[in-house]
C-alpha positions as CSV (number, residue, x, y, z in Angstrom):
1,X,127.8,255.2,-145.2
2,X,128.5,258.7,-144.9
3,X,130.0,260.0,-141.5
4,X,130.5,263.9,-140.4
5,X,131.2,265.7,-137.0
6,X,129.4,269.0,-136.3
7,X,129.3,271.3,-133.8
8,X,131.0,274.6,-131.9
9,X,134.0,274.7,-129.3
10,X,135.9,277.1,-128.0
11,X,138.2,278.3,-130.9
12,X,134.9,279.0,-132.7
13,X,132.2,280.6,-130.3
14,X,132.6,282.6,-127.0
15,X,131.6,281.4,-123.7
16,X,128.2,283.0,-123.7
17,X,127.5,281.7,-127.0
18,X,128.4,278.1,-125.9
19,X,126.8,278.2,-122.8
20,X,123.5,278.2,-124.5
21,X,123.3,274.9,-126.7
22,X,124.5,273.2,-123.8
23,X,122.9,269.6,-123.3
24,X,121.9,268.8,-119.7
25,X,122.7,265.0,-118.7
26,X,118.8,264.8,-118.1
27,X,117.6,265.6,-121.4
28,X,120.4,263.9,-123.4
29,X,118.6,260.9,-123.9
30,X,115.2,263.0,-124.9
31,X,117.4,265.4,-127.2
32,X,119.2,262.6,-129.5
33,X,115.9,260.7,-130.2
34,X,114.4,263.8,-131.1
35,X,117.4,264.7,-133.0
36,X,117.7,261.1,-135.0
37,X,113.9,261.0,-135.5
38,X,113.6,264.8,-136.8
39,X,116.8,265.1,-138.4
40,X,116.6,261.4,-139.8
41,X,120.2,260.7,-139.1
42,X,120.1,256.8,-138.3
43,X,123.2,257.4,-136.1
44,X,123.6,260.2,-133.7
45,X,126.1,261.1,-130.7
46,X,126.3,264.3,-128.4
47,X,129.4,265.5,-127.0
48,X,128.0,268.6,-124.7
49,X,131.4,269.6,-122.0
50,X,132.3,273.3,-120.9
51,X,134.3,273.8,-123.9
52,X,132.5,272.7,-126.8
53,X,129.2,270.9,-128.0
54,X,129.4,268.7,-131.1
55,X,126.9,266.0,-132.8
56,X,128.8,263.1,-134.2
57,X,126.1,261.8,-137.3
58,X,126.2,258.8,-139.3
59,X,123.8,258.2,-142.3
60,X,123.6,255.2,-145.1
61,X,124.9,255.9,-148.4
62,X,126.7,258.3,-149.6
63,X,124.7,261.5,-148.6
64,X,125.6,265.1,-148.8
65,X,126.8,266.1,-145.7
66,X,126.7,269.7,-146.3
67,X,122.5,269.3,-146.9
68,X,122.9,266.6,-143.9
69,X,124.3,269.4,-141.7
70,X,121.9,272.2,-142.5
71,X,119.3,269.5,-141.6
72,X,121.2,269.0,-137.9
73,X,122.2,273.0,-137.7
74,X,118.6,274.0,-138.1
75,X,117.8,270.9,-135.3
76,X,120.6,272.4,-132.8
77,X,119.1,276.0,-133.3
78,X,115.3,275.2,-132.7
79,X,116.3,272.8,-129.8
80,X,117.8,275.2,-127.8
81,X,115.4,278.1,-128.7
82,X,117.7,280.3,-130.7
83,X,116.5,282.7,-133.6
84,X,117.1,280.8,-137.2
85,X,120.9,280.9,-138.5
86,X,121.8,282.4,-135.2
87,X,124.5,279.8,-134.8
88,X,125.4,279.5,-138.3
89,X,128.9,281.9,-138.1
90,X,130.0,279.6,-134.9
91,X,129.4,276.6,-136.5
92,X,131.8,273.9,-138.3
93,X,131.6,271.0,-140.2
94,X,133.7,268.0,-140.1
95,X,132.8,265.8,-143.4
96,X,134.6,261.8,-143.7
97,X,138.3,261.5,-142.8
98,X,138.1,265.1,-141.0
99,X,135.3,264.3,-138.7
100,X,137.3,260.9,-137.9
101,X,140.7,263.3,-137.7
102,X,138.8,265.1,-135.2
103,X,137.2,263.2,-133.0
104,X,140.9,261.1,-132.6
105,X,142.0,265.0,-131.7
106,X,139.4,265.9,-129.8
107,X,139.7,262.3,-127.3
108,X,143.5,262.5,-127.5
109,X,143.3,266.5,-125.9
110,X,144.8,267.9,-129.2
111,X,141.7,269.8,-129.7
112,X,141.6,271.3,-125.7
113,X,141.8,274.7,-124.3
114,X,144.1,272.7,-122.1
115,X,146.5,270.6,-124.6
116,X,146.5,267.1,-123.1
117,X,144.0,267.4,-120.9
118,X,142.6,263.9,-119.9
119,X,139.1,265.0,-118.7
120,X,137.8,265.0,-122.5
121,X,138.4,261.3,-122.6
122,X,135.8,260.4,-119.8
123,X,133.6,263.0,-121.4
124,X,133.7,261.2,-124.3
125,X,133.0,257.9,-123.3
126,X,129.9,259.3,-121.6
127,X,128.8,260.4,-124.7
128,X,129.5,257.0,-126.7
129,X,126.7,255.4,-123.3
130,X,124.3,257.8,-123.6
131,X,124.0,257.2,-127.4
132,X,123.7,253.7,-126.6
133,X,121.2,254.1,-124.2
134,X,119.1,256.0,-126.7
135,X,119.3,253.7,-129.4
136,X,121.6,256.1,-131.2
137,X,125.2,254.9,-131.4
138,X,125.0,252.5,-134.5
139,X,128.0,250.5,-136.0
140,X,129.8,253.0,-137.5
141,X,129.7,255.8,-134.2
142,X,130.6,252.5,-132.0
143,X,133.4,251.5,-134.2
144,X,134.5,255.5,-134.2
145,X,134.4,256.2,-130.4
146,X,135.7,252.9,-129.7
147,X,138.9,254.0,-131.7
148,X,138.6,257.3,-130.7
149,X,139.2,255.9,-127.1
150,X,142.2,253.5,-128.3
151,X,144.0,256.4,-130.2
152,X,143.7,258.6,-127.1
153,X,145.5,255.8,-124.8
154,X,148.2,255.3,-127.7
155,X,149.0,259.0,-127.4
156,X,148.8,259.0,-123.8
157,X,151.2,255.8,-123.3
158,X,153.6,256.6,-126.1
159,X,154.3,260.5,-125.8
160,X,154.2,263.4,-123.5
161,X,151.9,264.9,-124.5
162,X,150.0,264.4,-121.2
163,X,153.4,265.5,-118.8
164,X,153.3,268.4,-116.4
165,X,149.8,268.6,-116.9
166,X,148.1,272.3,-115.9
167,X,144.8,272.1,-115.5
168,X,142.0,274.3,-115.4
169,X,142.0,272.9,-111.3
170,X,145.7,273.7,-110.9
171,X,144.9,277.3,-112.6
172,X,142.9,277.9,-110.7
173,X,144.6,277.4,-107.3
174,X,147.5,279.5,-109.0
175,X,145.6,282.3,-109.6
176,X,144.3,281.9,-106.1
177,X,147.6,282.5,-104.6
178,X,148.0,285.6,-106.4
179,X,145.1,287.3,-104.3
180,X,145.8,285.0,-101.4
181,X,149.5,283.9,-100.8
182,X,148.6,281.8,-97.9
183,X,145.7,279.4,-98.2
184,X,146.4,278.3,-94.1
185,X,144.2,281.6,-93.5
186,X,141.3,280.6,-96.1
187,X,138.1,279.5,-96.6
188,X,136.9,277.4,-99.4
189,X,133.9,276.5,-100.7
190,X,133.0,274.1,-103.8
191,X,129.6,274.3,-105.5
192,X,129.0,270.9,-106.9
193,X,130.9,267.8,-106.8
194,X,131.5,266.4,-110.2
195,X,134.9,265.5,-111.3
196,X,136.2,269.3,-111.9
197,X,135.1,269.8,-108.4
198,X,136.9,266.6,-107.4
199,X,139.7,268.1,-109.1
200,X,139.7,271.6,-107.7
201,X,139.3,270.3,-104.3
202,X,142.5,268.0,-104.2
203,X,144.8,270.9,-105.7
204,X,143.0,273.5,-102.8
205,X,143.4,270.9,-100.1
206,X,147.3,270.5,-101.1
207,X,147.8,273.8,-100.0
208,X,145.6,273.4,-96.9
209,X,143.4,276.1,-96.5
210,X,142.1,276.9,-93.0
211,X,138.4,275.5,-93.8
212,X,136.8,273.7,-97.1
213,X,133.0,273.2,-97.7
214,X,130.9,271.5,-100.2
215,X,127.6,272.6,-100.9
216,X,125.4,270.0,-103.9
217,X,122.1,268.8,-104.9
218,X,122.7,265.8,-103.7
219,X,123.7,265.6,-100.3
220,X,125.0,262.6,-99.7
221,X,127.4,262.9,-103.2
222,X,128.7,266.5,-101.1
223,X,129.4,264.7,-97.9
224,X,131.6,261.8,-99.6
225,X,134.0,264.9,-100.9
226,X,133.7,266.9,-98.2
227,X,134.6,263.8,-96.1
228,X,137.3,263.1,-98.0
229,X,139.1,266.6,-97.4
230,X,138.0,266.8,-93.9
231,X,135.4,269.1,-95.0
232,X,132.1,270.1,-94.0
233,X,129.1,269.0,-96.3
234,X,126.5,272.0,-96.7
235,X,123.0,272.3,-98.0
236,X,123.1,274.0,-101.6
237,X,120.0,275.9,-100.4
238,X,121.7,277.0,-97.5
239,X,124.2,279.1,-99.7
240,X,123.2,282.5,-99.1
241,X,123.2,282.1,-95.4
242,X,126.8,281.0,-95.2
243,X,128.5,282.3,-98.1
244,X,130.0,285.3,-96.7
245,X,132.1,282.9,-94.5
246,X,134.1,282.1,-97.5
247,X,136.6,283.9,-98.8
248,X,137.6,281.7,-102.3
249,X,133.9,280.0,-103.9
250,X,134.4,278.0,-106.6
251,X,131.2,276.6,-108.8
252,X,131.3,274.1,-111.5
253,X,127.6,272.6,-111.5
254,X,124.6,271.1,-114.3
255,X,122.2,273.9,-113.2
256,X,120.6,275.2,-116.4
257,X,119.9,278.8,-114.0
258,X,122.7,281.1,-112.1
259,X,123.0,279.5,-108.4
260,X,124.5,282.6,-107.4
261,X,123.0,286.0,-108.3
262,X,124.8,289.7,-107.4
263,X,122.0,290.7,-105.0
264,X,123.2,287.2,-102.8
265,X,126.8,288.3,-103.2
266,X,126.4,291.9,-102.6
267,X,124.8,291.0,-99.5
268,X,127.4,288.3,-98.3
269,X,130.4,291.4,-99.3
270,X,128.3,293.6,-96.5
271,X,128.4,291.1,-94.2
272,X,132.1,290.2,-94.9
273,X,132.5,293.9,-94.6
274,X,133.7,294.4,-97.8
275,X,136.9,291.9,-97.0
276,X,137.4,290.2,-100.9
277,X,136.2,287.1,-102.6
278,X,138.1,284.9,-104.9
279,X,135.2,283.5,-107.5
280,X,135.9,281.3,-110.4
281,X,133.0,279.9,-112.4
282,X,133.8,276.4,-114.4
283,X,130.6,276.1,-115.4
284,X,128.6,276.2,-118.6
285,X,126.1,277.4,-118.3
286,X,127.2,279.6,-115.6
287,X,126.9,279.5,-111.9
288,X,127.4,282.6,-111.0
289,X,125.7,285.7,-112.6
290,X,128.3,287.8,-115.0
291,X,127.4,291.5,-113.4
292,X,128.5,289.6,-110.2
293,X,132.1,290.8,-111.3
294,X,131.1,294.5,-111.5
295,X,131.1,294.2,-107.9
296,X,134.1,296.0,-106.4
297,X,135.4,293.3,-103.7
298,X,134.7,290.2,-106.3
299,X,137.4,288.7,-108.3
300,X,135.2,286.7,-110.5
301,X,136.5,284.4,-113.3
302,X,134.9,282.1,-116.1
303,X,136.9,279.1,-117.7
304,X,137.7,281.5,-120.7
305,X,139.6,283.5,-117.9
306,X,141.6,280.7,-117.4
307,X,142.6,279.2,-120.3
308,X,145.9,281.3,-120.9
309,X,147.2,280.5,-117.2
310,X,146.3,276.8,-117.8
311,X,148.3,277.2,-121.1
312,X,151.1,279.0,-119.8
313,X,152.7,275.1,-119.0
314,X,152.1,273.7,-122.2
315,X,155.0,274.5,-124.1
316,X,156.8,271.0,-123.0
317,X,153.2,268.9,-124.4
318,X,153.5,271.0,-127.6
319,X,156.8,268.9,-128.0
320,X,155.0,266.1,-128.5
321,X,152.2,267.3,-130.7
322,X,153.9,266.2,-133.8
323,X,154.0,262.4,-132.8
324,X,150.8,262.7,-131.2
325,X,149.4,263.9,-134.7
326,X,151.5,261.3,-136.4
327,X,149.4,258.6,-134.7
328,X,146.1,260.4,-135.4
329,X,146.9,260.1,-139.1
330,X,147.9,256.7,-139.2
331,X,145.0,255.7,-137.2
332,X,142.8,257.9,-139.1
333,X,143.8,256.0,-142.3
334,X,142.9,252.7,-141.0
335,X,139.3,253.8,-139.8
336,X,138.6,254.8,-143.2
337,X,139.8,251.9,-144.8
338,X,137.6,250.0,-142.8
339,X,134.6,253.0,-143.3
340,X,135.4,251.8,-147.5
341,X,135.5,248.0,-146.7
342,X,132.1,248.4,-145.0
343,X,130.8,249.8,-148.6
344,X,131.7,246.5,-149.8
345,X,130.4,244.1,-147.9
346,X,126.8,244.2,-149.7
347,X,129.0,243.0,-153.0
348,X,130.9,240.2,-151.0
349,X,127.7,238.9,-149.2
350,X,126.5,238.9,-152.8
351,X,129.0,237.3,-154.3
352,X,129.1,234.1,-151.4
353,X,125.7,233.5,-151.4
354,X,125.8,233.0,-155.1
355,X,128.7,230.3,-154.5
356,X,126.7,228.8,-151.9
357,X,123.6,228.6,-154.2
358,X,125.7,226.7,-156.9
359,X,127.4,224.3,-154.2
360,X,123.9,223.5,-152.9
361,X,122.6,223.1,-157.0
362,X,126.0,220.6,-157.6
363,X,125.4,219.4,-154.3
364,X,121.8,218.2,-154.4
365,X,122.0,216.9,-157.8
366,X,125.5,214.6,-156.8
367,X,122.9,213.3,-154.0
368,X,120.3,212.2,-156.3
369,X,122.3,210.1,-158.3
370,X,124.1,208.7,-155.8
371,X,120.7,207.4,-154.6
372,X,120.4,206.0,-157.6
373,X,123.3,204.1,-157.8
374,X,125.6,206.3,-159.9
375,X,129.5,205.4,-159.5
376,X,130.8,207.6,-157.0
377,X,133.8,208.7,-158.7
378,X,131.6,209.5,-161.4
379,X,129.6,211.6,-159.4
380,X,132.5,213.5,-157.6
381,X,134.0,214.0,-161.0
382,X,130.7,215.4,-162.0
383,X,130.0,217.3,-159.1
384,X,133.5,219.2,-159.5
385,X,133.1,220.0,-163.1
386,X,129.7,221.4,-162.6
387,X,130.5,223.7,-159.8
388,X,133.8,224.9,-161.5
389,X,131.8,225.6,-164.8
390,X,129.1,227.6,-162.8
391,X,131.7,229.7,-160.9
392,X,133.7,230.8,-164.2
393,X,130.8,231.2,-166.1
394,X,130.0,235.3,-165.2
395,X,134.1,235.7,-165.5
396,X,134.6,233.7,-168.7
397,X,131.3,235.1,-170.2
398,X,132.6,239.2,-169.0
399,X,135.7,238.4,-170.7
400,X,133.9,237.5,-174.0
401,X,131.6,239.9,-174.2
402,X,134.0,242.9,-173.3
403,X,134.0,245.7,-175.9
404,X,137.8,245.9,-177.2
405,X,138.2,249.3,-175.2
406,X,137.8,247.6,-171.9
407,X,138.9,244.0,-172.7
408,X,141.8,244.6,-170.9
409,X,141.0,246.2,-168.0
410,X,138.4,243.5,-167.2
411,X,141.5,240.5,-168.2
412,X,143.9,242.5,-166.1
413,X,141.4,242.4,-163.1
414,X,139.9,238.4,-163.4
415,X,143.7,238.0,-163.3
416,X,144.4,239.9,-160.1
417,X,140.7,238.4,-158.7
418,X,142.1,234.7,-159.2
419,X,145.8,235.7,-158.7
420,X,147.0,234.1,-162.1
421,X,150.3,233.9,-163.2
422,X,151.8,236.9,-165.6
């Protein structure tokens, strides 16, 4: 079986370049049995988050993953409507132990803009269900994200790697204070209310800002935050009529189109006459349109804004990168032996079901003859012989028939097969 991770993060690719082979949570099932039928990859996983977009692929035999990956690149490309090769210099590739390596990384938050972040690990396991939904996550992916998830709770149990946490929620709230050093005399308002949201809005609320809105899709998903800040739950069509009431807006939604353009911001700055707004957009793709930031009264930033502030606190996690990496290897070595064991199962159901057929042969014929009327210990001492000469037969007869150059390679392995004595 041959097993390789592919994909683009961000180390690799900017945020406009990311933003555009992201995979929506409505078309994920559509996209990976399109993928697995067209790219004939009989195990396929997507991993689509702000920061990165990666297909996990696992294929019988020992296949080139290099010609595998052009096969899935070219897919990836076409999908999401890009010109041919446009995301080849973004692009890596992840073959065997590396792709295992890195998806143990990746779950652990050794791979994050953040380092240690915890949000990848949900993001992950949302990836492993919607494989599964699909038909997609076969033996091997199940057996790697199942890992993936196990390696991530070692690290986060048994080193700090996940202490003093800054977030891309906390950032944010500390960049906030820069423009606004008291949130008492605030306004907030969320777009969306997915777990970043979640997130944003319980670091905002800590500082109590004078009012907090939530504007969704959903309505009733908006309400149950807003509720739960003593907020107020607004229509996400209803945006433009009350956005110049806030002073911070912060957007983090699964809209494949801007929700907030610079013509609807320009005209919420007149009516806030020209008083500043505090926007940061954690979305990808984005929420708010980019030329909203050549506005003069708009502070507008994107999640690759943010990721020096959020790593400005990191420096007591990078303590415990080493023995966070220390587990990934051993783990990763274990996977493999397992991904190598699971090549030689075809030769051990082989080799039992040839022992059963000669038990059943030695078997059936003892039977016979004791429905004759044959002795019984003659029988059982038959029976044993028989099935002792047809077991050392294919040994016995190797051994003899081994040219001189390998005779002892082949005696030096029947002896370590059957454990005999030196």
């Amino acid at each position: 079986m041959s097993l390789y991770a592919l994909g683009l993060n961000h180390q690799t690719a900017p945020l406009p370049v990311r933003e555009r082979v992201v995979f929506h949570v409505e078309r994920m099932y559509e996209a990976l049995r399109d993928v697995s039928r067209r790219a004939v990859a009989s195990e396929v996983a997507i991993l689509s988050t702000c920061n990165r977009t990666e297909l996990y692929v696992a294929e019988p035999g020992e296949g080139n993953a290099n010609l595998s990956s052009k096969s899935i690149a070219s897919w990836l490309t076409e999908y999401h409507r890009l010109k041919p090769r446009e995301l080849d210099r973004y692009l890596y590739v992840r073959p065997s132990a590396q792709a295992v390596r890195h998806a143990f990384r990746v779950a652990s938050g050794l791979d994050s803009m953040v380092l240690g972040e915890p949000q990848i690990l949900g993001q992950m396991k949302e990836a492993a269900r919607s494989a599964e939904a699909a038909g997609t996550l076969g033996t091997v992916l199940h057996k790697l994200f199942q890992r993936s998830f196990s390696v991530a709770k070692e690290v986060r149990t048994t080193t700090k790697l996940g202490a003093s946490s800054v977030s891309m929620a906390a950032a944010t709230v500390r960049l906030a204070g820069r423009i606004f050093p008291s949130m008492s005399e605030q306004a907030v308002l969320f777009i969306g209310a997915g777990e970043m949201i979640d997130l944003c809005a319980t670091h905002f609320a800590a500082r109590a800002p004078a009012r907090l809105g939530v504007a969704n899709r959903t309505p009733e998903r908006g309400r149950l935050l807003a509720l739960r800040f003593n907020g107020e739950s607004i229509d996400i069509k209803d945006i433009g009529r009350c956005l110049h009431e806030y002073d911070i807006v912060v957007s983090c939604t699964a809209s494949s189109l801007p929700i907030l353009g610079k013509g609807l911001v320009e005209r919420a700055l007149r009516a806030r006459r020209r008083k500043p707004m505090f926007m940061v957009d954690l979305a990808v793709p984005r929420d708010i349109e980019p030329e909203v930031a050549e506005l003069d009264d708009v502070f507008l930033y994107t999640l690759d804004d943010l990721s020096g502030m959020a790593s400005a606190g990191a420096d007591e996690r990078r303590s415990a990168v080493a023995q966070a990496e220390a587990i990934v290897e051993t783990q990763v070595g274990q996977f493999m032996h397992w991904m190598a064991g699971r090549g030689r199962v075809p030769v051990i159901r082989a080799l039992r079901e040839h022992a059963e057929l000669a038990r059943e042969q030695e078997l059936t014929r003892a039977l016979r003859r004791l429905q004759l009327g044959a002795d019984p210990k003659q029988v059982m001492e038959s029976l044993s012989k028989g099935l002792t000469n047809k077991l050392m037969h294919a040994p016995t007869q190797a051994l003899h028939d081994a040219p001189d150059a390998e005779s002892k390679a082949i005696a030096d392995l029947v002896a370590r097969l059957f454990r005999l004595p030196g």
